[in-house]
N, C-alpha and C positions, 0 to 999 in steps of 0.2 A: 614514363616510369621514373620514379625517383626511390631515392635511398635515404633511408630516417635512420643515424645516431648515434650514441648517446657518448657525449666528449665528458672534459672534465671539468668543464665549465657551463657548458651549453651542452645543447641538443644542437643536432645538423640536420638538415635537409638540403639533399644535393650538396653536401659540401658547404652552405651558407648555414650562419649561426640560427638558430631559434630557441627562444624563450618560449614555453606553452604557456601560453594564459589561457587557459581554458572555464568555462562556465557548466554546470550540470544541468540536467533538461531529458528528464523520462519521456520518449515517444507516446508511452503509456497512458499517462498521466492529464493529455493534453488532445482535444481530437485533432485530427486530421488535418482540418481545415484551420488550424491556427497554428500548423508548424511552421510556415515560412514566417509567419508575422513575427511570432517568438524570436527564430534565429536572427533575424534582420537586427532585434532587440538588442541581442547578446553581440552579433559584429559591432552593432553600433556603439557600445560601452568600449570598447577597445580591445575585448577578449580576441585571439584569431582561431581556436577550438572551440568545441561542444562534445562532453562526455555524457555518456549513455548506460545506464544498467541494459540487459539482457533479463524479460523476466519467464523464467521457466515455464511454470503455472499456466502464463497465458497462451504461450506459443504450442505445448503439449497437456491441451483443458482434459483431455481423457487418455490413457494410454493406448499411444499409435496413431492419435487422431490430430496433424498439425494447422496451425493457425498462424497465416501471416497477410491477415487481410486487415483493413480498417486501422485501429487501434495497434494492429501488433503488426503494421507494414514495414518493418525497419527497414525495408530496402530502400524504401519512399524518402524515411528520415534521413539516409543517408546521404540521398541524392539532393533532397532540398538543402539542408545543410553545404554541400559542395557546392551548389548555384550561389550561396548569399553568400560565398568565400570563407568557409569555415572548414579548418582542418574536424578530425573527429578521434575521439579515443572511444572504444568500444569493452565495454567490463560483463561477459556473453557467459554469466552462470556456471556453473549450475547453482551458486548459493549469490543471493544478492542483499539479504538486508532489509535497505530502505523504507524500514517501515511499511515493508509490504506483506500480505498474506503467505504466512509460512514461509520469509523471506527468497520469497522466488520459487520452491519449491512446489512441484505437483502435490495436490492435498493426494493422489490416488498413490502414491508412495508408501502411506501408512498403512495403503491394505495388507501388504507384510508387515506384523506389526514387533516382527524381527530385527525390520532392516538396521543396521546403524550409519548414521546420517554424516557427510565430510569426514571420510576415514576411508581406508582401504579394503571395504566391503565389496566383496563379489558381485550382489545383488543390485546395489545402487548402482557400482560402477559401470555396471551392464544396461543399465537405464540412460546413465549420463550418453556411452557411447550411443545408442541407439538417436539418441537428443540432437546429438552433437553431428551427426552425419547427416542430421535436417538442419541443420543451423547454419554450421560454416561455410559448406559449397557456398550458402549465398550473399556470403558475407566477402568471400576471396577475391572477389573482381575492383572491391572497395578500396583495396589494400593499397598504399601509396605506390607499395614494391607494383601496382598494378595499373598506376596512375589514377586511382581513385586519392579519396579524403582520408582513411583510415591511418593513423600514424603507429600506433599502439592498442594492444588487447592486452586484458587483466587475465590472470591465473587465478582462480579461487574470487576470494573476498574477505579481507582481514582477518583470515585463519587464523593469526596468532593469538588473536584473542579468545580462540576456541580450543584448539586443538594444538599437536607437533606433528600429522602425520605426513614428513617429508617424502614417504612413498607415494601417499594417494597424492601429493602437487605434485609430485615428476609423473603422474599417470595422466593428470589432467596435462602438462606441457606436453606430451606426448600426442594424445589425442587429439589437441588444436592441429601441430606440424601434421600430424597426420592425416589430417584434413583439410592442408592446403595455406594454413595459416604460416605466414615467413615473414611478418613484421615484427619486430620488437614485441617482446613478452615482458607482464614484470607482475609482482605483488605490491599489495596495498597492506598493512599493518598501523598500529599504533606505534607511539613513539620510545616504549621501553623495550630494555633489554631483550625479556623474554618474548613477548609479544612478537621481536623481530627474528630473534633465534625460529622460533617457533613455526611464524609464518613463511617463510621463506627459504628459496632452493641457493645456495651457491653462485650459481652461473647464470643465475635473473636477477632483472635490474628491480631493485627495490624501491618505495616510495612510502610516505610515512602520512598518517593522516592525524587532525588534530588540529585544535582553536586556540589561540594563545594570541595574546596582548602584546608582546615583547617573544618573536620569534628566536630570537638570536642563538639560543643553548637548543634550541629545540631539536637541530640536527646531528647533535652529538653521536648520539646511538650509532644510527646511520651511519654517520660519516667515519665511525672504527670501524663499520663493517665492510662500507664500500669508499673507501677513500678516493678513489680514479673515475668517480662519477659524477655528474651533474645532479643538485639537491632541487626534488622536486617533493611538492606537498599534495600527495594524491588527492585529499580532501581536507578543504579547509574550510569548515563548518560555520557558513554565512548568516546564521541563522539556526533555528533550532525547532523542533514538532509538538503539537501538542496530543498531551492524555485528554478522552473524555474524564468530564470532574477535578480539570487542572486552568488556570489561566491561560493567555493566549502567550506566547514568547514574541516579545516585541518590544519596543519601548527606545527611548531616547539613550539608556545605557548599552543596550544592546547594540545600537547604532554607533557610540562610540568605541566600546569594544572592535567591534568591524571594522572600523579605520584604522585603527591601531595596529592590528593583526596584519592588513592588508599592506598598509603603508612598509611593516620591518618586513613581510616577503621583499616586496620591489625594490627596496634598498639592501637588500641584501644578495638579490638579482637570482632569486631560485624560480623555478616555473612551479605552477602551480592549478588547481584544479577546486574552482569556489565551488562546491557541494551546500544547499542547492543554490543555483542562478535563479531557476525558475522551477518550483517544482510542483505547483497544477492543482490536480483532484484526484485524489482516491474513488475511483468509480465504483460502483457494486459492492462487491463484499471482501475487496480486495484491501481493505486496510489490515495491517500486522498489530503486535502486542508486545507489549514486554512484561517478564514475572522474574520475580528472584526465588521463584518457587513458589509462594505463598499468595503474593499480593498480586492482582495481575491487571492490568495496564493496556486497554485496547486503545488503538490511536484512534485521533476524529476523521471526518470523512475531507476534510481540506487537508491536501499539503499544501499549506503556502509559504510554509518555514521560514517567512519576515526575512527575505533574501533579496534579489534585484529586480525582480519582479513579479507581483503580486500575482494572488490565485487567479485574476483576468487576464493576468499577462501586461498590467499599466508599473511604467518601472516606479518605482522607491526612493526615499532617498538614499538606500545603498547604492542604488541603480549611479547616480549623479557624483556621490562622496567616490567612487570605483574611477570614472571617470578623470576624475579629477587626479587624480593619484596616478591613473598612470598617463597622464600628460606628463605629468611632472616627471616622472621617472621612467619613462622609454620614448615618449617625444609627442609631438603636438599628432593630434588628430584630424581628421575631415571631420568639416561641415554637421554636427550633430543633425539626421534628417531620419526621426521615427516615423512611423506608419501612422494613419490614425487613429485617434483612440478608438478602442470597440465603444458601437454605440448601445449604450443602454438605457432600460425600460422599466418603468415600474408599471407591470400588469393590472394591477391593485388586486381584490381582495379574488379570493374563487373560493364559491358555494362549492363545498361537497355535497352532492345532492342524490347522489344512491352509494348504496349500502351492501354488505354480502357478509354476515357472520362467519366467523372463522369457519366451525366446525361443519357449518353446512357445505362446504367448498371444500373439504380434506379430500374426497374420492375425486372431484374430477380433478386438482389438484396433484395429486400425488396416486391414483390407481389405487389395485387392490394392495392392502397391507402385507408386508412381510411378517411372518411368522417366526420367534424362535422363544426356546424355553426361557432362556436368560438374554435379560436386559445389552443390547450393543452398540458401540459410540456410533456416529456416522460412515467412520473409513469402514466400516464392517461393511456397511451395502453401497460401497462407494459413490457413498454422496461428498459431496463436494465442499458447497456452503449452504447457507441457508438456515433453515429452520429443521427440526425434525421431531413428531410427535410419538410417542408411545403411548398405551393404552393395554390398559388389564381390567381382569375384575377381583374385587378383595373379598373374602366370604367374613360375613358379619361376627363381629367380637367386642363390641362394645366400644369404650373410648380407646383410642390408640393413636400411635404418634405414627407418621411417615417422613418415611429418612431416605434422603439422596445422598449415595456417594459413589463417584463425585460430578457434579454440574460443572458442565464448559458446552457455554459460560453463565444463561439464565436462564431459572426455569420456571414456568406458570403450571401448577400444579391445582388441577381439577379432580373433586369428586363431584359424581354425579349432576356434570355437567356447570359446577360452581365453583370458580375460583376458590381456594381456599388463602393460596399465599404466592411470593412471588421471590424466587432461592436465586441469588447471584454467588457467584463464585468465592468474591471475597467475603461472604457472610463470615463470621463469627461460626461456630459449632452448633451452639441454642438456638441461632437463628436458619440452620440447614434441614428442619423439621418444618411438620404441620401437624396441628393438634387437632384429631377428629373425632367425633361418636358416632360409630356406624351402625346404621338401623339393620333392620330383620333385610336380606334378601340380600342379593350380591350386590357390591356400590363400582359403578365405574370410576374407576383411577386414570386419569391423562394427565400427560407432563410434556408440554409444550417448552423443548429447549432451542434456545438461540445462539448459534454460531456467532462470536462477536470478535473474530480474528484469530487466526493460531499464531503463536509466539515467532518473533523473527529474527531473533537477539538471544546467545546465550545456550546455556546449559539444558534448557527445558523446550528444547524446541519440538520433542515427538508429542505434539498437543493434539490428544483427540477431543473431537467435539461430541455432544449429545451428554450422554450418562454414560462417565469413563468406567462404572465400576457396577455398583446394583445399587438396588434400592429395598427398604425393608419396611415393615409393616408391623408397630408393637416387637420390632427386634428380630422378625422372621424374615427371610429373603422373600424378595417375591419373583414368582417364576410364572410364564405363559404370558406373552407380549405381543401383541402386533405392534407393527411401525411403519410411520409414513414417512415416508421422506421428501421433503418438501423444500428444492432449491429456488423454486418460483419463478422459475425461466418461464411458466408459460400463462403468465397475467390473465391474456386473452379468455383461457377457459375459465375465466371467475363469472358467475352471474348473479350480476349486481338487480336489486331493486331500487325506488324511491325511498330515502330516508323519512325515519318519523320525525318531528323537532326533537332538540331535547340533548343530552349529554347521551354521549357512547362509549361503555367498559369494552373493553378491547379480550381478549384481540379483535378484529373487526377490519374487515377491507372496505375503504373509502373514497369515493370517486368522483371528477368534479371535473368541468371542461370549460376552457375561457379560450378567448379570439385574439388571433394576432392579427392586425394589419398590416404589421413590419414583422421579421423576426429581430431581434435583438437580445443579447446577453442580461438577465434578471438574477434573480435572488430570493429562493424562495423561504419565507418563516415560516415556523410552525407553533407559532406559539403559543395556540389552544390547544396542539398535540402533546405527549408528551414520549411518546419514546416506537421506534420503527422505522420502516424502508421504504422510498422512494421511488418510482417510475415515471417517465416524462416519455410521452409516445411509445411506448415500450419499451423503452431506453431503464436499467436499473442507475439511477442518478446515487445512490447511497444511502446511508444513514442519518438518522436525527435523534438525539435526547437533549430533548428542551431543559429539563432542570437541571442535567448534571451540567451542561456546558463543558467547555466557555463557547463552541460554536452553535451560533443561531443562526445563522442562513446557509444556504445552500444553493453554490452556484450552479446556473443553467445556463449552458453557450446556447448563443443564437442558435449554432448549428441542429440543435435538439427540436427545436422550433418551425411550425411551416406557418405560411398564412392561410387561414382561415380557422378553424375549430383541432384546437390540442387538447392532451388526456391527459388528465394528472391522477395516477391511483395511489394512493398510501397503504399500506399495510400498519394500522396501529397494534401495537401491543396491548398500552396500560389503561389510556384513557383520553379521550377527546371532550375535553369542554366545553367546547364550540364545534360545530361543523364548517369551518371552515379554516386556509389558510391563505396567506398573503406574498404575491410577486413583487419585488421591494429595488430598487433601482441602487440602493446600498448592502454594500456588504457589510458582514457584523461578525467578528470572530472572536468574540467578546472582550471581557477587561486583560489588561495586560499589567503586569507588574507596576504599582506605584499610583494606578491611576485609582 
């Protein structure tokens, strides 16, 4: 058993000083089979922590239904992490951020479409507990107080930048203690005033997060509020994510910023917490967004955040400059002795060689249609992610316009079985229509919309997907809808034929199968694709759009991989040029600033 903390200079364990250096590393993010490699990473850089989000969503994917197998074994991570000698801080929701889908939160939340979200709501807070008495028991035995790794658990997640409600954080500290938790508690915030007023309780130890070149003043806030404690940097932004339709963050400036940053923590002798160390792949549909209302901002399917270890887990030169730095300023290290590199493979090219049109696969897909008068987003039939189809008929009236409002987040808009146009989110007004002239007899209407991340940042976070609102016809609503809903968990019941040669307008499901005689970590392009969802053995690998960029490949861990004959299915949207794509021994996360 040991006892963690918090002096005025230092952190204690057992009574001896500690400095957290800690590194960030999503269980989630990374499979299974490359957590230990990972960790070994992060001790060998001189960190002696690994901090962890908690991601709600994944652990509770339907209400009541919990998940802590595979991807979401945190008990696994915990325990490997304590094998390769790493303390662990643990940050166990219910709001997390990270650039994740609906920052942690269950999308099946919105089914009240009442609730209101990190505040002292009845409704949510009845959801959190239920959550929380699957969570923690199994998290209690971790706790240093227990002779595990655990040093610290988060309250919230930089509330301040949201909210003030000091009651609903003293509901969530209550709930941890009351679930067994008795390690050091604290908040995470930015580094202003209010931010810190805001986020934070009195009688918990505070922590400030934030990137800066010259740390020195950065603790000021803080240290009026808490003056008799040790200055730690919850998150200090190693790195940074990108939008689809943005550069990649990275670059030689980047790198020196880093050092800079890093260097004034260590000489200034604060503990600290590099957010990300290593921060993987956004699997499935599980990437977030960000909007300031208007504009809205889905992240790409890599986190690799240009941090100490790339999206394969091979370190950086952050990884080495990190190193370096803290020889210098806490003392020499062992023997630098990493794992070996993952080996990688370039597959070469895979024929997609059968075919299944979207719409002939809707019913075995997604069942009979739901029924209602008026147009409803997804949380209405608690779907989750994915795609989701409506369908009407429009009685003929000659030329007329059709108007979506509102799309979240793109929609392909069919009459009578022909594309008409294709409505994103961020359109322009002029461009949220389609201009048609409809013949004698009813014309079928379908609007094929794409879930492309609910917001995980900010003010706008109750983001329903599908058609948030209705949709109108020459100005008239339109009412009498069936709807499919289509998460595409079950690939398997697609039936594919042999492709004709030739270009493919999408949507269109895509199918193609090449041989391993090793498994090995690859990269797949798509760059006769242009925009849609991945599968690798039935595995949802993620997303791709080729034009907007800036990522063009798409990692596949060996683990995904067997030898002999693998499945690669695509789901295209817009258009395939070629029928095929390409296994690529390089990764490519496109241009970055200056190049």
């Amino acid at each position: 058993m040991a006892k963690f903390e918090i002096g005025k200079d230092s952190f204690f364990l057992d009574g001896q000083p500690l400095k957290v250096l800690s590194g960030a590393m999503h269980y989630f993010r990374t499979l299974p089979e490359y957590w230990e490699d990972r960790l070994i990473k992060i001790k060998q850089v001189g960190l002696n922590t690994v901090e962890t989000y908690v991601p709600w969503n994944m652990h509770e994917p339907r209400e009541g239904e919990f998940n802590f197998e595979g991807l979401c074994d945190i008990e696994r991570f915990i325990e490997t992490a304590a094998k390769v000698g790493l303390h662990v801080i643990v940050r166990p929701s219910p709001y997390i951020c990270a650039e994740w889908e609906f920052g942690g939160f269950p999308a099946w939340l919105l089914k009240n479409e009442s609730i209101e979200l990190r505040c002292y709501d009845e409704y949510y807070m009845g959801k959190i507990s239920a959550y929380f008495k699957e969570l923690l028991p199994r998290l209690v035995k971790y706790q240093c107080t227990k002779g595990g790794p655990v040093l610290m658990m988060q309250i919230e997640n930089e509330y301040g930048t949201y909210g003030n409600d000091s009651r609903y954080l003293r509901f969530l500290q209550e709930e941890m203690i009351k679930n067994g938790i008795d390690v050091p508690l604290f908040t995470s915030d930015g580094e202003s005033r209010m931010h810190l007023t805001g986020g934070t309780l009195p009688d918990v130890y505070k922590v400030i997060n934030f990137v800066n070149t010259d740390p020195t003043n950065t603790f000021d806030n803080l240290l009026a509020m808490q003056p008799d404690k040790h200055i730690m940097c919850g998150e200090f932004w190693m790195g940074w994510f990108d939008h689809w339709g943005e550069h990649h963050h990275a670059g030689e400036q980047a790198l020196k910023n880093f050092a800079l940053g890093a260097e004034g923590l260590l000489k200034m002798g604060a503990s600290f917490n590099l957010y990300m160390f290593h921060g993987g792949t956004t699997f499935g549909y599980m990437n977030g967004a960000n909007t300031l209302g208007t504009f809205y901002q889905p992240d790409i399917t890599s986190y690799d955040y240009d941090c100490g270890l790339d999206e394969q887990g091979n370190p950086t030169k952050k990884y080495f400059v990190l190193r370096d730095l803290i020889e210098k300023y806490i003392g020499p290290l062992p023997a630098l002795e990493l794992p070996e590199p993952p080996k990688t493979t370039a597959f070469g090219k895979v024929e997609l060689t059968h075919c299944a049109e979207f719409f002939s696969q809707v019913e075995n897909l997604a069942g009979e249609p739901k029924v209602t008068a008026a147009i409803k987003p997804m949380e209405y039939f608690s779907q989750n992610y994915g795609f989701i189809l409506y369908r009407s008929k429009v009685r003929p009236m000659g030329k007329a316009i059709v108007e979506l409002f509102d799309v979240h987040d793109r929609a392909h808009v069919f009459l009578d079985g022909k594309r008409e146009g294709i409505i994103y989110r961020n359109d322009e007004d002029e461009d949220r229509q389609v201009d048609y002239v409809f013949e004698d007899g009813d014309t079928k209407l379908e609007i094929l919309v794409e879930n492309m991340g609910r917001v995980n940042f900010g003010q706008y976070m109750k983001d329903f997907k599908g058609i948030t609102d209705y949709v109108t016809v020459d100005g008239q609503k339109q009412f009498g809808w069936e709807t499919y809903n289509l998460e595409l968990d079950n690939t398997e019941k697609i039936e594919f034929a042999p492709c004709e040669a030739g270009k493919y307008d999408g949507p269109v499901f895509l199918k193609g199968n090449f041989e391993v005689d090793e498994p090995a970590d690859t990269f797949l392009r798509c760059d006769q694709l242009t925009k849609g969802q991945v599968w690798i053995n039935g595995f949802n690998l993620g997303r791709y759009w080729t034009p907007a960029g800036p990522q063009k490949t798409l990692y596949i861990p060996a683990a995904l991989l067997k030898e002999g004959q693998n499945e690669l299915i695509i789901f295209e949207l817009d258009k395939a040029e070629e029928l095929c794509v390409e296994l690529t021994d390089q990764i490519d996360l496109g241009p970055v600033p200056g190049e």
